[in-house]
PDB file of N, H, CA, C and O in Angstrom:
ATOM      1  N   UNK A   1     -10.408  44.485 143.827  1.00  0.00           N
ATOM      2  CA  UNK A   1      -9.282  44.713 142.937  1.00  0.00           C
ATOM      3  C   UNK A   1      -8.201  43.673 143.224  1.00  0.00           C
ATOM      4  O   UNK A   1      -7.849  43.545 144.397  1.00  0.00           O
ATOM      5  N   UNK A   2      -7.542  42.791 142.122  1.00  0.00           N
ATOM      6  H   UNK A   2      -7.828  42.896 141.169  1.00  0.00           H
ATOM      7  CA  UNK A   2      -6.645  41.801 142.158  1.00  0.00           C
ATOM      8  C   UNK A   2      -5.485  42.724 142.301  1.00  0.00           C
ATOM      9  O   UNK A   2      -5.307  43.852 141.841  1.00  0.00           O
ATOM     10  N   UNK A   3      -4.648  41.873 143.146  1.00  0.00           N
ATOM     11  H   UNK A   3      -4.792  40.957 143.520  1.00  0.00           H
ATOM     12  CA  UNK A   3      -3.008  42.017 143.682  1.00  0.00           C
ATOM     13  C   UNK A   3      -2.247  42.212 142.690  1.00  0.00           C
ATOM     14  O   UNK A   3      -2.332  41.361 141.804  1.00  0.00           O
ATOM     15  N   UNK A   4      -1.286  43.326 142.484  1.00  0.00           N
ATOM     16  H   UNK A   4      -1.216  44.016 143.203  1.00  0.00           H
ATOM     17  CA  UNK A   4      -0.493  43.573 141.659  1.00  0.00           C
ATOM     18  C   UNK A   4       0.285  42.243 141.112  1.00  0.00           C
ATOM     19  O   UNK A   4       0.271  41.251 141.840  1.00  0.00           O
ATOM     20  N   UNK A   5       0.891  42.193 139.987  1.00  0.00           N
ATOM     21  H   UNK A   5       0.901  42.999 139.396  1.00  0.00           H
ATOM     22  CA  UNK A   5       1.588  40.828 139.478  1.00  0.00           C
ATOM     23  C   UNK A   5       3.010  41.401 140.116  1.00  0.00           C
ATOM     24  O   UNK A   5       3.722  40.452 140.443  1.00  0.00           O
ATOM     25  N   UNK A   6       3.504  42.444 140.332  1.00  0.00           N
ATOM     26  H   UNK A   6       2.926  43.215 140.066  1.00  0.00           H
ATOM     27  CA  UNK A   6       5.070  43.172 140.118  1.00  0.00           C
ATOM     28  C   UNK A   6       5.009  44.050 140.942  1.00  0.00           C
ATOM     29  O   UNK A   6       4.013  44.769 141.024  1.00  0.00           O
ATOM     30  N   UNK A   7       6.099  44.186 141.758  1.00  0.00           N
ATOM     31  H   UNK A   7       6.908  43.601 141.691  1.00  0.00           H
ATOM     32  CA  UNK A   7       5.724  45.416 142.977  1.00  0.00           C
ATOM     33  C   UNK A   7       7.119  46.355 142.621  1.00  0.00           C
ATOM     34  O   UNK A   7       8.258  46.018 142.299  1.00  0.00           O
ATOM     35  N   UNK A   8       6.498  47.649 142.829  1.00  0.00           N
ATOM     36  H   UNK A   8       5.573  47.923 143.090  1.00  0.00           H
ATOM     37  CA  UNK A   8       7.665  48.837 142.978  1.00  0.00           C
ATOM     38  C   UNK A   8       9.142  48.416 142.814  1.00  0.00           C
ATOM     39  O   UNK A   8       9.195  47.492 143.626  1.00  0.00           O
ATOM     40  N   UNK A   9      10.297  48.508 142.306  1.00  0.00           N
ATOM     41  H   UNK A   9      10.254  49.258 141.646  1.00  0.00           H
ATOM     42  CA  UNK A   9      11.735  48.402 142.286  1.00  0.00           C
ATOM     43  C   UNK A   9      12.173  46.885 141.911  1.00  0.00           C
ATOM     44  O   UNK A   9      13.282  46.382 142.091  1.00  0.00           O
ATOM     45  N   UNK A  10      10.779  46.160 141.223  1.00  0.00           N
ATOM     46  H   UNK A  10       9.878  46.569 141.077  1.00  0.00           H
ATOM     47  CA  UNK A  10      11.042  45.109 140.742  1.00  0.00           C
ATOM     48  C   UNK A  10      11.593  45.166 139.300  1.00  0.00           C
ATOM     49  O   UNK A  10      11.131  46.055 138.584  1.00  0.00           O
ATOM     50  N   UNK A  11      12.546  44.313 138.767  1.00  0.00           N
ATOM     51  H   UNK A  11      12.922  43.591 139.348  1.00  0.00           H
ATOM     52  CA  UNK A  11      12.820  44.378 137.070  1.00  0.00           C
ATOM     53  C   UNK A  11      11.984  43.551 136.524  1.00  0.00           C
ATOM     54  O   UNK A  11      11.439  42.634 137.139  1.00  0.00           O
ATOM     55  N   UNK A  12      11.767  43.892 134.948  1.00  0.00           N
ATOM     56  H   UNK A  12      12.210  44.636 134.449  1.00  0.00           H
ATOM     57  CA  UNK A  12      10.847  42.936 134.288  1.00  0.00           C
ATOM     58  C   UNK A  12      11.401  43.231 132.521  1.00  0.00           C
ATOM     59  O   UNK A  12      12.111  44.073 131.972  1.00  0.00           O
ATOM     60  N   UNK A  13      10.761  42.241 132.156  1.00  0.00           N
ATOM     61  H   UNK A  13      10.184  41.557 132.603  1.00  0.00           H
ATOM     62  CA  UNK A  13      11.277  41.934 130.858  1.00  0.00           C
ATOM     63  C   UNK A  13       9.509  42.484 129.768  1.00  0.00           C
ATOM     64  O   UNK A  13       8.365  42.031 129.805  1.00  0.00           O
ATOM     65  N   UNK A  14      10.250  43.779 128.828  1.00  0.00           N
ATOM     66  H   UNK A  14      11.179  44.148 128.798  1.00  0.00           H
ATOM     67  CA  UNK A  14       8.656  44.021 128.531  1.00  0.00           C
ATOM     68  C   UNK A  14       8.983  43.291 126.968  1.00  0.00           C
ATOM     69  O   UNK A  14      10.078  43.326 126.407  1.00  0.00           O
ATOM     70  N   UNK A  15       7.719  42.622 126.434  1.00  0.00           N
ATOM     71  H   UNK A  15       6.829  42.593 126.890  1.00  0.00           H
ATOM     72  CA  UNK A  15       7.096  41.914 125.466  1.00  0.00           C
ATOM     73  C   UNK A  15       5.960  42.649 124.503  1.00  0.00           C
ATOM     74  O   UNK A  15       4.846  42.185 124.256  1.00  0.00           O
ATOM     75  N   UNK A  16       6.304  43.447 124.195  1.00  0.00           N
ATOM     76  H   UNK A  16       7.209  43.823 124.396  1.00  0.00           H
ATOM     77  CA  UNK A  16       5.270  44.650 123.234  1.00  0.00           C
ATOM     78  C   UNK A  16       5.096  44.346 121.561  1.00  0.00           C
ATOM     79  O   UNK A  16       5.773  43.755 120.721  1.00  0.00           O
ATOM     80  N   UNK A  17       4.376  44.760 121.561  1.00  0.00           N
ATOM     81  H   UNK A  17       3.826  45.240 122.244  1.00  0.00           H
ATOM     82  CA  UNK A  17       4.453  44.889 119.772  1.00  0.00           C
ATOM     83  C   UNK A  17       3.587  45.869 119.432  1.00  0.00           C
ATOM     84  O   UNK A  17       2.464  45.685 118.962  1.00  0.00           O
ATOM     85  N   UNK A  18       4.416  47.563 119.809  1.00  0.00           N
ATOM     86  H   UNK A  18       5.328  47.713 120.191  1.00  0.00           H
ATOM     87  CA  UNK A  18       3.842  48.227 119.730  1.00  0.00           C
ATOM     88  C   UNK A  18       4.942  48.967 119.169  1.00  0.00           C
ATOM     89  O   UNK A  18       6.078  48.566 119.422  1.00  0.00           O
ATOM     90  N   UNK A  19       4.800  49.874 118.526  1.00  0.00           N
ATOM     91  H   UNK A  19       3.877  50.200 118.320  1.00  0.00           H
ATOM     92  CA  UNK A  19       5.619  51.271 117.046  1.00  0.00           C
ATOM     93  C   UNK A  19       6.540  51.264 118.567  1.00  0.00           C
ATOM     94  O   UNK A  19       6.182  51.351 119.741  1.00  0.00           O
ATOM     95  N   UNK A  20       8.180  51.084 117.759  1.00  0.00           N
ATOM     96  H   UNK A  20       8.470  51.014 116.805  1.00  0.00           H
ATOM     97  CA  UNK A  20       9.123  51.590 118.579  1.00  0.00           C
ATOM     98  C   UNK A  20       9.721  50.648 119.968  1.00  0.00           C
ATOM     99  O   UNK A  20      10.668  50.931 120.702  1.00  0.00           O
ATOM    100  N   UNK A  21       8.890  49.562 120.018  1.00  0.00           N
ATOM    101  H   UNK A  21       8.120  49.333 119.422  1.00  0.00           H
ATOM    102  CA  UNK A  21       9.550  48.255 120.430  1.00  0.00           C
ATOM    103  C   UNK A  21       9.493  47.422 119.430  1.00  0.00           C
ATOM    104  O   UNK A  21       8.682  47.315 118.509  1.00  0.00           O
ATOM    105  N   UNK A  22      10.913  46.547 119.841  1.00  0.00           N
ATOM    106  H   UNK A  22      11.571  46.634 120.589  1.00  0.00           H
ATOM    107  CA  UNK A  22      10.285  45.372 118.702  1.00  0.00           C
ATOM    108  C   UNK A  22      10.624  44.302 120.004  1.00  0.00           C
ATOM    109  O   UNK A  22      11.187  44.701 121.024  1.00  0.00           O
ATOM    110  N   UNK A  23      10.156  42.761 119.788  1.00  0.00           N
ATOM    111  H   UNK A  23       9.699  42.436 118.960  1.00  0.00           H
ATOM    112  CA  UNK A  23      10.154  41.720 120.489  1.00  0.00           C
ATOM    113  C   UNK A  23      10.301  42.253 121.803  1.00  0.00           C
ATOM    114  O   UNK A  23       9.681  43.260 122.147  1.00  0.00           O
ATOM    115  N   UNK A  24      11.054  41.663 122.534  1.00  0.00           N
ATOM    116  H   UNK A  24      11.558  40.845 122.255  1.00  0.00           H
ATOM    117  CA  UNK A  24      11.393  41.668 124.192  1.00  0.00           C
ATOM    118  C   UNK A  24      11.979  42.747 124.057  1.00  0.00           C
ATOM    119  O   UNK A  24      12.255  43.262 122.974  1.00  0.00           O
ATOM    120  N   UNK A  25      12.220  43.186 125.133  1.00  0.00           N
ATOM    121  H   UNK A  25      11.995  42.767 126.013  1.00  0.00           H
ATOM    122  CA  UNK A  25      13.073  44.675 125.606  1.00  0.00           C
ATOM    123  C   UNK A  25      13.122  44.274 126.929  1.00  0.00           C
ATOM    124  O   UNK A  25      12.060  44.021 127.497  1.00  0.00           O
ATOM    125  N   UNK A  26      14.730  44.120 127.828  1.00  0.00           N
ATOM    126  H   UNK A  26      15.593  44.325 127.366  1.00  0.00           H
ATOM    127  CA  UNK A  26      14.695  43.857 129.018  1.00  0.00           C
ATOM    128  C   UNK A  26      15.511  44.720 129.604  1.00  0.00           C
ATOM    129  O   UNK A  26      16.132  45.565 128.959  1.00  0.00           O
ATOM    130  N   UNK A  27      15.628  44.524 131.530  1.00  0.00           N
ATOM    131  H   UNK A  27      15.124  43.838 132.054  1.00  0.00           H
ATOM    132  CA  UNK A  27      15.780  45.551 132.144  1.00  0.00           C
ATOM    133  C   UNK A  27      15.177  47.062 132.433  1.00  0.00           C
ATOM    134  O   UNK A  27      15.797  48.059 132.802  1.00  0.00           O
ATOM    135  N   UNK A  28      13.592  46.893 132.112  1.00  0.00           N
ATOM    136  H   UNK A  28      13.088  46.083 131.812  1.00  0.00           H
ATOM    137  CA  UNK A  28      12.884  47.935 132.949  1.00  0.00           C
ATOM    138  C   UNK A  28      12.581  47.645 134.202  1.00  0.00           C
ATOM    139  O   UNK A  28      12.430  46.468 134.529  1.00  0.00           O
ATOM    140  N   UNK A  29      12.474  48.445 134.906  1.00  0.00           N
ATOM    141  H   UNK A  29      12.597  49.401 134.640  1.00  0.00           H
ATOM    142  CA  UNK A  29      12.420  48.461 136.405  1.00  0.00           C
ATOM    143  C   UNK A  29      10.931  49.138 136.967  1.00  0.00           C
ATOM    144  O   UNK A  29      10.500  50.231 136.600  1.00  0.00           O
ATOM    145  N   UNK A  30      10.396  48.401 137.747  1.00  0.00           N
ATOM    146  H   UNK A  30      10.746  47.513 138.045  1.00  0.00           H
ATOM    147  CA  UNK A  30       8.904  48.880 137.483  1.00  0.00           C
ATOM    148  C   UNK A  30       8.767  50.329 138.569  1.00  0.00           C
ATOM    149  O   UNK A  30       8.706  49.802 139.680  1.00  0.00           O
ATOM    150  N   UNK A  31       8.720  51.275 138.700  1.00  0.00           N
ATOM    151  H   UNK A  31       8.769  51.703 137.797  1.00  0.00           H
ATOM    152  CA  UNK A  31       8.424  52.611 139.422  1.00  0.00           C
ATOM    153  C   UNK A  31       7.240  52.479 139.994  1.00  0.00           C
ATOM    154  O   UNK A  31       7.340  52.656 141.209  1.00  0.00           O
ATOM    155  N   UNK A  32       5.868  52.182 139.556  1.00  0.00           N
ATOM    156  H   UNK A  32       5.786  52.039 138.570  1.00  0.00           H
ATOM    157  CA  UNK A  32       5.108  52.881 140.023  1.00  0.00           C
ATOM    158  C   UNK A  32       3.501  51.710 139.696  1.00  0.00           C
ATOM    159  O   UNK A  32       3.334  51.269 138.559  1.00  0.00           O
ATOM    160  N   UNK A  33       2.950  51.521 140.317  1.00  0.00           N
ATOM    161  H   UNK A  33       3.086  51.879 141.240  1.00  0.00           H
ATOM    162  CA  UNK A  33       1.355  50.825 140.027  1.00  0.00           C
ATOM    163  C   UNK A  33       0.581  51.686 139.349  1.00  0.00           C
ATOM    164  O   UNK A  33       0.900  52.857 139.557  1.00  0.00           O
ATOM    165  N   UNK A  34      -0.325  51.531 138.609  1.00  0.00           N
ATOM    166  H   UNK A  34      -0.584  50.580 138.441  1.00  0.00           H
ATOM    167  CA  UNK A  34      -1.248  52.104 137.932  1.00  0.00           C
ATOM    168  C   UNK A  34      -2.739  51.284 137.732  1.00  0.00           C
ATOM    169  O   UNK A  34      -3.014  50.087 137.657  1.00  0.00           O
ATOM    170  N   UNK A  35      -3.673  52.707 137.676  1.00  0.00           N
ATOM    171  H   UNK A  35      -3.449  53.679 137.737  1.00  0.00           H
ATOM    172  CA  UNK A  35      -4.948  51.940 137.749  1.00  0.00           C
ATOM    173  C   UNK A  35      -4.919  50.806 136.841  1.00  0.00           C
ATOM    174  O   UNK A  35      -3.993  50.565 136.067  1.00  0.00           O
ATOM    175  N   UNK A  36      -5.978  50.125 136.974  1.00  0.00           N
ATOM    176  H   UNK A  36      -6.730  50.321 137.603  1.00  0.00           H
ATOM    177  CA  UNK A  36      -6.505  48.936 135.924  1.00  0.00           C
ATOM    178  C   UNK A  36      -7.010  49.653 134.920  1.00  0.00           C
ATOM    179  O   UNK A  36      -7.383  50.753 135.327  1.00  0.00           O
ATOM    180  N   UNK A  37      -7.226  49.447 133.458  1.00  0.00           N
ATOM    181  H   UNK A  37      -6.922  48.553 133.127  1.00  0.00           H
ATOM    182  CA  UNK A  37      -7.881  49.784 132.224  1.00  0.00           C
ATOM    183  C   UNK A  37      -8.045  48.619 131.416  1.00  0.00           C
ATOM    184  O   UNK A  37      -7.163  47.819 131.103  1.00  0.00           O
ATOM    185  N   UNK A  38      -8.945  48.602 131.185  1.00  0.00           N
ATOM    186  H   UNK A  38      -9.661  49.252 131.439  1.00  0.00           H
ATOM    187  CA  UNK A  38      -9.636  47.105 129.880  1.00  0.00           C
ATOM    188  C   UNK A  38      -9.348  46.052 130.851  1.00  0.00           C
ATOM    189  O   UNK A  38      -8.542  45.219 130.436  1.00  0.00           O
ATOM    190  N   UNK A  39      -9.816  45.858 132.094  1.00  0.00           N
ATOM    191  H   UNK A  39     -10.471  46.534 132.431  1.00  0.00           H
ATOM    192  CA  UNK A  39      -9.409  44.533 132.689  1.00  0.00           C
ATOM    193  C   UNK A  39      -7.656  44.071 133.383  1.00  0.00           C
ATOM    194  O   UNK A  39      -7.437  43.066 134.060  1.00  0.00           O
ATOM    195  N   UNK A  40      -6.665  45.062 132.996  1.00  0.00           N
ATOM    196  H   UNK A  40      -6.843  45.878 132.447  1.00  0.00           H
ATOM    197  CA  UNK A  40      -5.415  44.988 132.468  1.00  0.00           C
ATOM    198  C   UNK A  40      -4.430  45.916 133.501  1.00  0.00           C
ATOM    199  O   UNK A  40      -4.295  47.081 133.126  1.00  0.00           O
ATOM    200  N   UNK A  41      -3.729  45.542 134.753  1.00  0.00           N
ATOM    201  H   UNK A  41      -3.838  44.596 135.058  1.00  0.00           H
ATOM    202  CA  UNK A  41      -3.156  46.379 135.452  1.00  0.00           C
ATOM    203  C   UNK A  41      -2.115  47.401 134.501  1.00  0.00           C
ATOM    204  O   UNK A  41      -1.399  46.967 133.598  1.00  0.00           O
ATOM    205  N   UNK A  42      -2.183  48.539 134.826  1.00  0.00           N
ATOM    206  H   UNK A  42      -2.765  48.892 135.559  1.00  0.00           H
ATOM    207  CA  UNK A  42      -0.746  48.934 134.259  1.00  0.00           C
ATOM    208  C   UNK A  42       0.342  49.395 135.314  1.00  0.00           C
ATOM    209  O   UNK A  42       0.082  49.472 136.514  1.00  0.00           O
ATOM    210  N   UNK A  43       1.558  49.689 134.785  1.00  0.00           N
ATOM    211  H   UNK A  43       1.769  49.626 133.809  1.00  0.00           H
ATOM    212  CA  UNK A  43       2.828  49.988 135.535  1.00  0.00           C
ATOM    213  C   UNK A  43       3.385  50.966 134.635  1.00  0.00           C
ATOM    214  O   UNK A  43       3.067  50.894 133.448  1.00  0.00           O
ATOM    215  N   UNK A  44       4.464  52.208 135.174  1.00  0.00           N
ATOM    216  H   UNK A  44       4.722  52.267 136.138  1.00  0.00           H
ATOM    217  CA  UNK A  44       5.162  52.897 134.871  1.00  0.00           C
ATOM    218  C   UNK A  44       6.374  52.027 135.248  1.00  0.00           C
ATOM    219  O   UNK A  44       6.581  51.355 136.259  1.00  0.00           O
ATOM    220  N   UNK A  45       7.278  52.279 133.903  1.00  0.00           N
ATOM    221  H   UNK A  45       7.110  52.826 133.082  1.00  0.00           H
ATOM    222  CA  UNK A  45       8.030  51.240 133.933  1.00  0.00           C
ATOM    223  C   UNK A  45       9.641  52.028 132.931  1.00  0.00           C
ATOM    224  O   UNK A  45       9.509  52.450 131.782  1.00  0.00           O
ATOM    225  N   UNK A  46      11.022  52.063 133.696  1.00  0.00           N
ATOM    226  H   UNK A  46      11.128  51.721 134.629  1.00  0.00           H
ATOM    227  CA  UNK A  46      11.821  52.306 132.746  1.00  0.00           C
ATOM    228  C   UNK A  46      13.305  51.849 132.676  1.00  0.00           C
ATOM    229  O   UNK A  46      13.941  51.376 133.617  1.00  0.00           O
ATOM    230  N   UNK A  47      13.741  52.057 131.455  1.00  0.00           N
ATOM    231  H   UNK A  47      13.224  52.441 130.690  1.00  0.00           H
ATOM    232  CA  UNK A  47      15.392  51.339 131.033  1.00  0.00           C
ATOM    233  C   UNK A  47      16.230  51.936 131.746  1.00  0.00           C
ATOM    234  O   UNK A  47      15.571  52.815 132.301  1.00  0.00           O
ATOM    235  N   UNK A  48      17.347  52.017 132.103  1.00  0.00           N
ATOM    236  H   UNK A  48      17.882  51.303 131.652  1.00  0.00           H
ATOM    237  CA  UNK A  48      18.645  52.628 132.370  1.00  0.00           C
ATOM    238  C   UNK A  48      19.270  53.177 130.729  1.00  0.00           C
ATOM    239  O   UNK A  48      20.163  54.018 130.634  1.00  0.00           O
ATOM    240  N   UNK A  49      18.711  52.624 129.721  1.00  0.00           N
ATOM    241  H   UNK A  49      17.986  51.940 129.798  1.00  0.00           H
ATOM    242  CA  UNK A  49      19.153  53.091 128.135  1.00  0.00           C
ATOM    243  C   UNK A  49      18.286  53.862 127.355  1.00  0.00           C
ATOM    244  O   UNK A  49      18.333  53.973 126.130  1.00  0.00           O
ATOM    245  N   UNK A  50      17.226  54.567 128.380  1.00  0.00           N
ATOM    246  H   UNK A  50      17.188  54.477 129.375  1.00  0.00           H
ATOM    247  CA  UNK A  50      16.405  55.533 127.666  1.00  0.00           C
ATOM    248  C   UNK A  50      15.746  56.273 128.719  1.00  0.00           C
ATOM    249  O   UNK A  50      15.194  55.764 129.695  1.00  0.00           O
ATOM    250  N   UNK A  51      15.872  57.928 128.373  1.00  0.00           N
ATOM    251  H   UNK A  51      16.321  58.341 127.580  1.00  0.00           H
ATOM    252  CA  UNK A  51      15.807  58.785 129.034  1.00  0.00           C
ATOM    253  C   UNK A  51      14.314  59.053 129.165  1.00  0.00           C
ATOM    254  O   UNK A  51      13.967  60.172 129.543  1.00  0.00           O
ATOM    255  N   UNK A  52      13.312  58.038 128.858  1.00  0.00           N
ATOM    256  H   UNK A  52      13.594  57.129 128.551  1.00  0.00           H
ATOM    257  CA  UNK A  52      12.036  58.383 129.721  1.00  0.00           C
ATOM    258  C   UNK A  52      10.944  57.101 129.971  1.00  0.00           C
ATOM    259  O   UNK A  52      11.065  55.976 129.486  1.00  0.00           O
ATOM    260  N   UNK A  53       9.711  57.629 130.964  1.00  0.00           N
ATOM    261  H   UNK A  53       9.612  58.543 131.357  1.00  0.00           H
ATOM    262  CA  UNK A  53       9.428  56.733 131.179  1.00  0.00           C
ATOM    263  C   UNK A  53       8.493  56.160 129.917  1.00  0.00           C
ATOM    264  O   UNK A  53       8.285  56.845 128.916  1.00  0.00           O
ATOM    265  N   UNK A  54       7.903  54.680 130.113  1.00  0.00           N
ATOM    266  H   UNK A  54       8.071  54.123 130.927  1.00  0.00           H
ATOM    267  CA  UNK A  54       7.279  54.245 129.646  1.00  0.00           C
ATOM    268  C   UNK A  54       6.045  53.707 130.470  1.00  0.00           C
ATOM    269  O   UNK A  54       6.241  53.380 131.641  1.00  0.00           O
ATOM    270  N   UNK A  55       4.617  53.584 129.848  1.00  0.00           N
ATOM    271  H   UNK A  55       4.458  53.849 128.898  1.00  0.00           H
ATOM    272  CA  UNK A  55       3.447  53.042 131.080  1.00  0.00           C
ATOM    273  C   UNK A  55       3.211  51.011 129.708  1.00  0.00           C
ATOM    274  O   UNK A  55       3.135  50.870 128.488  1.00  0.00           O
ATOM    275  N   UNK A  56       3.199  50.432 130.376  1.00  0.00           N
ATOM    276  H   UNK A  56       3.260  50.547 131.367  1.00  0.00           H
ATOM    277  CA  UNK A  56       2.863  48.582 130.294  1.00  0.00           C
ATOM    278  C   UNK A  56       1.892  48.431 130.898  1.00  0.00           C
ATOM    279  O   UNK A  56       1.525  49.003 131.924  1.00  0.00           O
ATOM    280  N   UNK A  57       1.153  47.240 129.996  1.00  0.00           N
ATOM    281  H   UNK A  57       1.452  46.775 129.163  1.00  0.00           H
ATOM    282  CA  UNK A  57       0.059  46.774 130.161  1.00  0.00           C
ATOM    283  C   UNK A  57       0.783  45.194 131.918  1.00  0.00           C
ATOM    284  O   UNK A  57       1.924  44.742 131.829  1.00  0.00           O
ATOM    285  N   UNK A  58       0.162  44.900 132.724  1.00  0.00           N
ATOM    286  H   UNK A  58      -0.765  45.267 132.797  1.00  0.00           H
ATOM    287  CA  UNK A  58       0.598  43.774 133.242  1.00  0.00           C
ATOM    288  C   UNK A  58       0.728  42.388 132.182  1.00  0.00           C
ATOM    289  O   UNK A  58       1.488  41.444 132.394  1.00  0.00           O
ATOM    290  N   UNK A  59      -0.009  42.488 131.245  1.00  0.00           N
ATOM    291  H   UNK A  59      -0.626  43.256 131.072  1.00  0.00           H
ATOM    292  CA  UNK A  59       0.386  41.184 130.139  1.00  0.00           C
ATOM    293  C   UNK A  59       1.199  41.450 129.445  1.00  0.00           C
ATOM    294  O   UNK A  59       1.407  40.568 128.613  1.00  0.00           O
ATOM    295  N   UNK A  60       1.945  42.479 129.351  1.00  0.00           N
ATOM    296  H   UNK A  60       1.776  43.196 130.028  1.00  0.00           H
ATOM    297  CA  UNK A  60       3.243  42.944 128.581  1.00  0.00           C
ATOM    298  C   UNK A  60       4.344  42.502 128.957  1.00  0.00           C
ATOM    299  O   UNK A  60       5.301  42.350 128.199  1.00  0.00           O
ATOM    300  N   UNK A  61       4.343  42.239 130.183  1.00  0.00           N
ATOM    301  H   UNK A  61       3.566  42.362 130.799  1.00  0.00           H
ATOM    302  CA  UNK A  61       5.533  42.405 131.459  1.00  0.00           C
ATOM    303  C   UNK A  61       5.651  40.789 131.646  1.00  0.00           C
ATOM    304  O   UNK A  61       4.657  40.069 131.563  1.00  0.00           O
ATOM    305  N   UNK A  62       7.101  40.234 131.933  1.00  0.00           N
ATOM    306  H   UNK A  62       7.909  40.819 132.000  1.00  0.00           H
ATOM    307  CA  UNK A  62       7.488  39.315 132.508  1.00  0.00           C
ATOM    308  C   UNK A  62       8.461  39.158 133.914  1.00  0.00           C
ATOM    309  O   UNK A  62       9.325  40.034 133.905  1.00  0.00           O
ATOM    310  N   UNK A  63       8.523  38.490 134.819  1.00  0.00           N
ATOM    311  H   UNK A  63       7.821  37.779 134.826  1.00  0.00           H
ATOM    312  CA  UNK A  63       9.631  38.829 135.256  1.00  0.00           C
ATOM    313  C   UNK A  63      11.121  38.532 134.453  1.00  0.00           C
ATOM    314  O   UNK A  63      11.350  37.682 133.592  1.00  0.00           O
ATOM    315  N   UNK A  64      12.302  39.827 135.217  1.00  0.00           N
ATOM    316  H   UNK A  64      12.116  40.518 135.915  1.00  0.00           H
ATOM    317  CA  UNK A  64      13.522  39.511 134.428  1.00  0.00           C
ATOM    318  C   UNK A  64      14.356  38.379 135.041  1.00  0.00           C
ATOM    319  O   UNK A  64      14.490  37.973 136.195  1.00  0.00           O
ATOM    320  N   UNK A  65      15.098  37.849 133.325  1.00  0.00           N
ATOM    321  H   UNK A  65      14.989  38.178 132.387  1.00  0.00           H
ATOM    322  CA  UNK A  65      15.715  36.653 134.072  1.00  0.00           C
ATOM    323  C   UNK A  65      16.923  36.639 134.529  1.00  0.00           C
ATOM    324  O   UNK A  65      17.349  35.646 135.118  1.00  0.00           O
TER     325      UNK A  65
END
């Protein structure tokens, strides 16, 4: 199993194009590692401007600048 890209209490900039993001969305803060699915680490990941979490693909995620 490959090394996480983003570790625990790191920020990142998420890149989605999925219902209810649009373009970049920055300042999530990554909580938590999650298994791999489709090849694709995921992370639990959330805003300080929304009251829950969200789970990201690792190709979603950038670091924040």
């Amino acid at each position: 199993m490959a090394d996480a890209k983003f570790r625990v209490g790191q920020m990142v900039d998420l890149h989605a194009r999925r219902l209810g993001v649009a373009g970049t969305v920055r300042d999530f803060k990554i909580l938590r590692l999650l298994p791999f699915e489709f090849g694709d680490r995921q992370y639990r990941i959330k805003t300080v401007t929304e009251p829950y979490e969200r789970i990201a693909k690792e190709s979603e995620l950038s670091p924040a600048a």
